[in-house]
N, C-alpha and C positions, 0 to 999 in steps of 0.2 A: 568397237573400233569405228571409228570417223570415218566414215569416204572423204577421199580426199589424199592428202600429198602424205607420204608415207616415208619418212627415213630408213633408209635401210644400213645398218651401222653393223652387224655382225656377219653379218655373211660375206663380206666379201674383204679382203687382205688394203688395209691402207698402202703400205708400200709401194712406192711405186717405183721402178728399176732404171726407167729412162731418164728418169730426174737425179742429178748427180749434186751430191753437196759438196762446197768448197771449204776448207777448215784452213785459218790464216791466224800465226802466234800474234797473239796480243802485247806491242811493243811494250817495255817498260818505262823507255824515253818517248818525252812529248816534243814534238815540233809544232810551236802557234805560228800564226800570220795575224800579223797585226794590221786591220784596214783603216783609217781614220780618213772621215771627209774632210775633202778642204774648201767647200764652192765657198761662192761668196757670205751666207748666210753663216758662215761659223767666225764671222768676226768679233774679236774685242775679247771680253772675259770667257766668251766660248769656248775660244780655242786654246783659253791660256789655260782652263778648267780640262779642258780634256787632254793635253801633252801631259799636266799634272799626273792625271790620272792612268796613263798609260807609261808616263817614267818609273810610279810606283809597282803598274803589274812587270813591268821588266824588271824591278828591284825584289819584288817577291818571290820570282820565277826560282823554280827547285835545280839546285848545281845539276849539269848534266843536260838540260831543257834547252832546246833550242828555239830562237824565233828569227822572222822575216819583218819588214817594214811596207805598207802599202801603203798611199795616197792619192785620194783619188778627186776629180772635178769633173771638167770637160774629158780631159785623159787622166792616165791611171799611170804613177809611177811607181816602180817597185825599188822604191828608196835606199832599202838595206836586204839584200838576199838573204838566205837563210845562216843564221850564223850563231855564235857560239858566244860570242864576244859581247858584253852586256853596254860595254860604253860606247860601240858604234850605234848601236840598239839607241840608245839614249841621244846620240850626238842627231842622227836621224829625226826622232822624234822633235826635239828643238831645232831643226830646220826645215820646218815642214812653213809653206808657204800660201793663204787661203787667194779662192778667187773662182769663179768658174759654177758651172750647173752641177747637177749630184749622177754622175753615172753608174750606182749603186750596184746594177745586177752585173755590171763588165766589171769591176772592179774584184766581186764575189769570185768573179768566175777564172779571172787573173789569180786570187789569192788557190784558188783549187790546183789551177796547173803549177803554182810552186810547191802543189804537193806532194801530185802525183808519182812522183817515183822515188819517196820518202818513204822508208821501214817504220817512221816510230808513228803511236799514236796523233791522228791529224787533227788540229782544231783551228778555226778562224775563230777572231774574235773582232768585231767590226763596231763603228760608231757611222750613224747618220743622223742630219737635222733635216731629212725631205725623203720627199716619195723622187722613185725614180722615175731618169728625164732621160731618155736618148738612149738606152742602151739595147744590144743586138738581144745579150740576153733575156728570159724573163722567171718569174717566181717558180713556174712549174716544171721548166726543163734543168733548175740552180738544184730546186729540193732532188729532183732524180737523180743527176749528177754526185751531189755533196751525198746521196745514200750508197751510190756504187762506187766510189768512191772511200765509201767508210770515213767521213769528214764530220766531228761536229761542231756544230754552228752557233756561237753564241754573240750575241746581238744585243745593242744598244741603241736603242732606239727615242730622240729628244723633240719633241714637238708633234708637228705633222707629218706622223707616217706611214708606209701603208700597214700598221699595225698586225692585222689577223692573216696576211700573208709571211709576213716575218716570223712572228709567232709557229705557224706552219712549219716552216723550214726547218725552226728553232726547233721543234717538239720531234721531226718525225727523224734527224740527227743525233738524238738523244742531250743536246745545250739546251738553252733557256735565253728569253727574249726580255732584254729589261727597256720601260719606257719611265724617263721622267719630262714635267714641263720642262720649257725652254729657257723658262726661269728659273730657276732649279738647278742650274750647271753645276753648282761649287760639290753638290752629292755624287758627282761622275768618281772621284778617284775613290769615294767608297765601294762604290757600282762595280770599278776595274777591280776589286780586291775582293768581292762579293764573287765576281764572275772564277776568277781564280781558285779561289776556296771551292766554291762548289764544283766544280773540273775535278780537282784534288782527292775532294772526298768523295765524289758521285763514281769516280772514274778509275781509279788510278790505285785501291785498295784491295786487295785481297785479287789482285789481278791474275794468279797461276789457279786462286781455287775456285773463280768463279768466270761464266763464258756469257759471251753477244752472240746473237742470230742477228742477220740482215733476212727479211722476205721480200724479193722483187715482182712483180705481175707484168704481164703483158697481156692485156691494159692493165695499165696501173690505176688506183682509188680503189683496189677492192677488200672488202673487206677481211682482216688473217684472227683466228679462233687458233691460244695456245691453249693445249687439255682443256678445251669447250669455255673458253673466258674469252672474250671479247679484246684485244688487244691491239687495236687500230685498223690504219689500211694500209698499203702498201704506197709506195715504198716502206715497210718498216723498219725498227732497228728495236731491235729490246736487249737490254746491258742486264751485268749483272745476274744468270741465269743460274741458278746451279747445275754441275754437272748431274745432266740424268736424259732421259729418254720424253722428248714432249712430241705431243701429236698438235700438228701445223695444218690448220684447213684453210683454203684462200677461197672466197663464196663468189665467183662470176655472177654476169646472169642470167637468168632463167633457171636458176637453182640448179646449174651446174656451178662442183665443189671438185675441188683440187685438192688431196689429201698426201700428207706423208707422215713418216716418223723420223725424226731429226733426233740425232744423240747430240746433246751440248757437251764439248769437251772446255775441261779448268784450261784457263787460258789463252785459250780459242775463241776466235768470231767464226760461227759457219754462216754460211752466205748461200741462199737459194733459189732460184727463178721458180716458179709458177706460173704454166703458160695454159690458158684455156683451152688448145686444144688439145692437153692430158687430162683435162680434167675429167671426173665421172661421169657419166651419162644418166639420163632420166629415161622413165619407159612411162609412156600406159597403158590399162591394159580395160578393154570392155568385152562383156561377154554375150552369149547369151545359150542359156536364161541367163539372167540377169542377179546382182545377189551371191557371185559365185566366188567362194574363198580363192586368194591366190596364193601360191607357194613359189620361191624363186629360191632353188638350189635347198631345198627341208626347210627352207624359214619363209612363215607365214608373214604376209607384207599386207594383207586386207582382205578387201572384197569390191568386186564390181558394181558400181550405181545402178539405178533402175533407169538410166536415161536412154532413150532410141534414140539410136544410129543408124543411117542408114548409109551403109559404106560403100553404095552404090551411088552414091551424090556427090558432085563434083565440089573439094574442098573439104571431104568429111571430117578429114583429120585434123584440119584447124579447126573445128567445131571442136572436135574433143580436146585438144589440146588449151584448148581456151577456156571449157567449162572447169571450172574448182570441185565442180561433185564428180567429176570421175577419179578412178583409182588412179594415183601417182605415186609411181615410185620411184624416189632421188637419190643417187650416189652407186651406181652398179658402173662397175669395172668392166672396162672392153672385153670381147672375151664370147667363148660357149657361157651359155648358162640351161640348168633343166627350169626351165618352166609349166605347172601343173596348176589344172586349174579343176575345182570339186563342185557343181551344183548342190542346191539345198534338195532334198527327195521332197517338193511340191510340187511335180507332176509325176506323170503316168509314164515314165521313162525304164524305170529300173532304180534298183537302190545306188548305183554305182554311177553317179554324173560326172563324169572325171576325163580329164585330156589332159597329156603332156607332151612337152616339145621341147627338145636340146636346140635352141637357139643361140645364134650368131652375133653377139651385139656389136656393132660399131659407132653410131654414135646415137643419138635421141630417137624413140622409136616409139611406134603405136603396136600394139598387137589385139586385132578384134578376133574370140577364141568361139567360135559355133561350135557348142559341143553336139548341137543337133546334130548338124551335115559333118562335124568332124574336121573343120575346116579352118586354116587360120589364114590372117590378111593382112599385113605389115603395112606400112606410112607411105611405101613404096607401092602398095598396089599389088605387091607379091602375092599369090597363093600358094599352099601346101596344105597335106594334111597331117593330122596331130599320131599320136599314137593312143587306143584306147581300145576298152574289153570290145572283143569283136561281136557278142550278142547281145550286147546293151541296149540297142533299139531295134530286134528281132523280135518283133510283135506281132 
């Protein structure tokens, strides 16, 4: 066994009780938002290439589907509300007017509150020819939002734009972010028919036998592990799940880890926060002697380095906590726990080098275990003593 950081994976219950998951039916009707810039920069065949392209995704759209109209510059007009009707849809789109700067993240963010108290499946579908100029919102509080929200985001993006944040947005909504040159336009109404199709088949199939998770953090970027696979950060979304039982880890930092067991229901998006301070706690533990196996609750987690400490110096504890060769051990649940700790019989002690202690965990903690004097010293400074054979050093 490595000294060093020590996962502790069986012994302690992932579940955790205060964390409540939300289970929301997966519409079978879509409602799009249609956002198309208008500044100045989308003159001439631009713009005659992209109404093209968007008269056809209104003509494609599945009977029953609803959509909105949005256009945007300096201001943001919501051209045609949400509606049913495909020739206002259309009539809108052919009165769209260019002229004006690109206020791309106000416009996003216009398209979401036409959403929000919408039952059916949510999606914008957006065109820009620029990076955003002037708006209140920005890329990282749009992708949070569009993720709590349950919006996704598919994006067209033509020329200069801010690409790898769009792309973001696009990826962590579960849409897709299409870029072509600026020359290039007349490929938009395949783009629009491209973006549709895939909505269609990515989304919208076998929608009763199969579920989404949303994973939110506070902070969010952290990284979420579905049954030990790597599966983004947070804000996430992952579609398409089968109905079963996955284990959801969200990794903070300093190796504290947020664990639960989430059942995906057919049909169902479940939706869950992850907040750091539920997360698991870390311990370590030094001993002396030195060398000395550790057991937390029957399961063996390591053994103590040979490094001195001296826990009478001011700071001790960030000394150890700093050092990689001492024993750590990650993911212990708040809580009693029995902690036992065995020396190796290399000195003149007795065969039985052994101390245990039902501790108290709260949250990140040091435990330095003297099985000499019998004595244990927490992060805090705390003393107490262990429990152990009472003739063991009656010498």
């Amino acid at each position: 066994m490595k000294i060093g950081k020590f996962l502790l994976m069986l012994a302690f219950p992932i579940v955790m009780l205060s964390q409540n998951v939300t289970y929301d039916r997966i519409s079978q009707k879509n409602t799009f938002i249609l956002i198309i810039d208008k500044s100045g920069s989308m003159s001439g065949s631009f713009m005659k290439d992209t109404k093209t392209g968007a008269l056809n995704f209104v003509s494609q759209m599945k009977k029953g589907d609803n959509a909105a109209l949005i256009s945007f510059s300096d201001d943001i007009s919501v051209d045609v509300p949400i509606t049913s009707n495909r020739s206002d849809l259309k009539r809108g789109i052919n009165s769209i007017s260019i002229g004006g700067s690109t206020k791309l993240y106000d416009a996003l963010a216009a398209g979401a509150k036409q959403l929000i108290s919408n039952s059916d499946r949510r999606i914008i579908v957006y065109l820009t020819d620029g990076k955003d100029n002037g708006s209140n919102f920005n890329a990282g509080n749009l992708a949070s939002m569009f993720q709590g929200e349950n919006i996704f985001i598919y994006g067209i993006g033509v020329g200069d734009v801010d690409e790898n944040s769009l792309q973001n947005i696009s990826e962590i909504t579960g849409g897709k972010f299409h870029t072509i040159l600026s020359n290039n336009t007349g490929k938009l109404s395949s783009i629009y028919s491209d973006v549709l199709t895939s909505f269609y088949t990515n989304h919208t199939k076998n929608v009763t036998k199969k579920g989404a998770l949303i994973v939110k953090s506070i902070p969010v970027g952290k990284v979420v592990m579905l049954n030990g696979k790597n599966a983004g950060v947070t804000p996430l979304k992952a579609s398409n799940l089968p109905p079963r039982n996955f284990n959801v880890e969200v990794y903070f930092d300093n190796d504290r880890i947020w664990k639960k067991e989430i059942e995906i229901k057919g049909g169902y998006t479940a939706s869950v926060r992850a907040r750091e301070k539920d997360a698991l706690k870390n311990l370590w533990v030094i001993s002396k002697p030195h060398g000395a196996s550790v057991f937390i609750d029957g399961e063996y987690v390591g053994y103590t380095s040979n490094e001195i400490v001296r826990t009478d110096k001011w700071r001790w504890h960030k000394k150890v906590m700093t050092n990689e060769k001492e024993l750590k051990i990650i993911g212990i649940k708040p809580g009693i726990h029995k902690i036992e700790v065995i020396g190796f019989p290399d000195f003149d002690y007795g065969p039985d080098q052994k101390m245990t202690i039902d501790y108290l965990f709260e949250d990140d903690d040091i435990l330095s275990m003297d099985i000499f004097k019998n004595k244990v010293k927490n992060k805090k400074g705390e003393t107490f003593s262990g429990k152990q054979r009472a003739d063991i050093f009656n010498f």
